[in-house]
C-alpha positions as CSV (number, residue, x, y, z in Angstrom):
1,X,0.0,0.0,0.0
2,X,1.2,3.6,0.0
3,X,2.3,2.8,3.0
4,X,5.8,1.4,1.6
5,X,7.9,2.2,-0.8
6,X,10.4,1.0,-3.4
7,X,14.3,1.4,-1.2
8,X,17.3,1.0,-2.9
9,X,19.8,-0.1,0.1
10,X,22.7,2.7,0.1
11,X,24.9,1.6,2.3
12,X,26.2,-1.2,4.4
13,X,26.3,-5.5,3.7
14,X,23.2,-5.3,2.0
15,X,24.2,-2.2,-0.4
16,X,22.7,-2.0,-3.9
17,X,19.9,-4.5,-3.3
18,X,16.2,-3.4,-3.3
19,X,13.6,-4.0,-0.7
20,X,10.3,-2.6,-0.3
21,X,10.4,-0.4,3.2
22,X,8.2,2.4,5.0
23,X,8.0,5.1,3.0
24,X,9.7,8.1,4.0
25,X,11.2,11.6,2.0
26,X,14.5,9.8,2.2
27,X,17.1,9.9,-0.8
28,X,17.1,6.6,-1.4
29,X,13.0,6.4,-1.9
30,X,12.7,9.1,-4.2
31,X,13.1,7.9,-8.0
32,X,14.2,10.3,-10.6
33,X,13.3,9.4,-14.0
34,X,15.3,9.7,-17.3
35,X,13.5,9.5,-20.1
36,X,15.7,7.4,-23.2
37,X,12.5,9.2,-25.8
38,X,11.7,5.8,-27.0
39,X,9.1,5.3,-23.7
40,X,11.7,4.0,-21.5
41,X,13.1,5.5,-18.3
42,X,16.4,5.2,-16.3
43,X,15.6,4.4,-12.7
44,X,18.6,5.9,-10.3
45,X,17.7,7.8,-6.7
46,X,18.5,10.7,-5.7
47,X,20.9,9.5,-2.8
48,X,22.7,8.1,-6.0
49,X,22.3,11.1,-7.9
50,X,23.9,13.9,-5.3
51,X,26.5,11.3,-4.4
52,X,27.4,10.8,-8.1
53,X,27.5,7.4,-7.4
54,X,26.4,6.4,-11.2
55,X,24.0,3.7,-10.5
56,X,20.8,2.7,-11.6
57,X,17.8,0.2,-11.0
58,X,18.9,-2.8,-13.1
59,X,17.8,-6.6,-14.0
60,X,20.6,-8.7,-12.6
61,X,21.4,-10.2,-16.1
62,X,22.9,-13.7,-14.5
63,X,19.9,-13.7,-12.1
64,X,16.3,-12.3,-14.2
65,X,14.2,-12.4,-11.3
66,X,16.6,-10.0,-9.3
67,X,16.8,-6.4,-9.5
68,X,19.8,-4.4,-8.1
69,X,21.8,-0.9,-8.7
70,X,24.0,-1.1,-10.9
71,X,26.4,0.8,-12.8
72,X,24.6,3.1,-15.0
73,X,24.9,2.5,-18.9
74,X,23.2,1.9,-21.8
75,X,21.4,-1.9,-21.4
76,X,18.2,-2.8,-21.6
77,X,18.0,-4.4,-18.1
78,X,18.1,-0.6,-17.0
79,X,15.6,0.3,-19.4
80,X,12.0,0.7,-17.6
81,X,8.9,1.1,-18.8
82,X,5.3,2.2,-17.0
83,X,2.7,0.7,-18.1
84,X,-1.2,2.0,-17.1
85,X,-3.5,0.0,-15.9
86,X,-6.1,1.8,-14.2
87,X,-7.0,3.7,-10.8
88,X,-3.6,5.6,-11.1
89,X,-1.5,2.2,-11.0
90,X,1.2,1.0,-13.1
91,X,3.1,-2.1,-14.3
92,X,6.8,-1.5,-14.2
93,X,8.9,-3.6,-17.3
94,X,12.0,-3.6,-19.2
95,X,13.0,-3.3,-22.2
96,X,15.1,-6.4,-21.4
97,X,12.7,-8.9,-20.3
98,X,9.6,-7.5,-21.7
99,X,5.9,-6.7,-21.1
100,X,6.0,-10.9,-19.6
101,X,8.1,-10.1,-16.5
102,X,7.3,-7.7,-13.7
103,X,8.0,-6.1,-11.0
104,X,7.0,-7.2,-7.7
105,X,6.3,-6.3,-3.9
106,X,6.4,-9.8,-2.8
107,X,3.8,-10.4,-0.6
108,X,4.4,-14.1,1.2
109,X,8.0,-12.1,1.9
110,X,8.2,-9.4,4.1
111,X,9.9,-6.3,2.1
112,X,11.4,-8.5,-1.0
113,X,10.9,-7.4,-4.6
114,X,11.9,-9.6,-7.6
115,X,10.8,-9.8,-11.5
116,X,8.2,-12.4,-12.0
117,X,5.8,-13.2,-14.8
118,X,3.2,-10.2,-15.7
119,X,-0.7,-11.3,-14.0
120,X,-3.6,-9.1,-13.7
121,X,-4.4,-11.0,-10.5
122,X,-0.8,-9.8,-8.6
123,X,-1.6,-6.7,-6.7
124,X,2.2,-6.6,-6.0
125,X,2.6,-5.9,-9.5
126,X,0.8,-2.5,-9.2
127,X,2.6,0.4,-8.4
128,X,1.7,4.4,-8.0
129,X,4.1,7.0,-9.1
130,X,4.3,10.3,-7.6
131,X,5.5,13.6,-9.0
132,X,7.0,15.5,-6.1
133,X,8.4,18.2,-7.7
């Protein structure tokens, strides 16, 4: 619910790994948005961004179901699309896996998120995006 929000772990043992947490005005839960002008976007936050840490939301290419930050560059695993479906929700895909994989709030997992295959029936598939500036 709007309760949590997409984290990307900054620092520590767990660095550059995702998990869904409370949501907060913290760096590392705001998403900023780089259009490629094809319909895709760049994913990096702005903890990375003021820190010029170059790293962006990313399939893990040996590992499909994972997402991670990564370095940024030009692949298609960093390559995100949103997708409306209704009631101010979207699907969020990639470029490199398609409109068949999705990504996901676990729910039978506390706080994990992980690319599985597109449903209608998911509600962790459904995300809101919110301007905030």
């Amino acid at each position: 619910a709007d309760k949590f929000a997409l984290e990307a772990i900054y620092q520590g043992k767990f660095a550059d790994k995702m998990r869904m947490a409370k949501a907060g005005d913290f760096g590392n839960h705001i998403w900023l948005m780089k259009p490629d002008g094809r319909g895709f976007y760049t994913l990096t936050t702005a903890s990375h961004e003021y820190d010029k840490k170059n790293k962006s939301l990313d399939v893990d290419p040996q590992k499909t179901d994972r997402v991670r930050m990564a370095p940024t560059g030009n692949v298609s695993g960093q390559k995100w699309k949103m997708i409306p479906v209704g009631s101010d929700y979207f699907r969020l895909t990639t470029e490199f896996l398609g409109d068949g994989k999705s990504l996901e709030a676990v729910t039978f997992y506390q706080y994990y998120v992980e690319m599985v295959k597109t449903s209608d029936e998911d509600k962790g598939q459904l995300w809101t995006i919110i301007r905030t500036n």
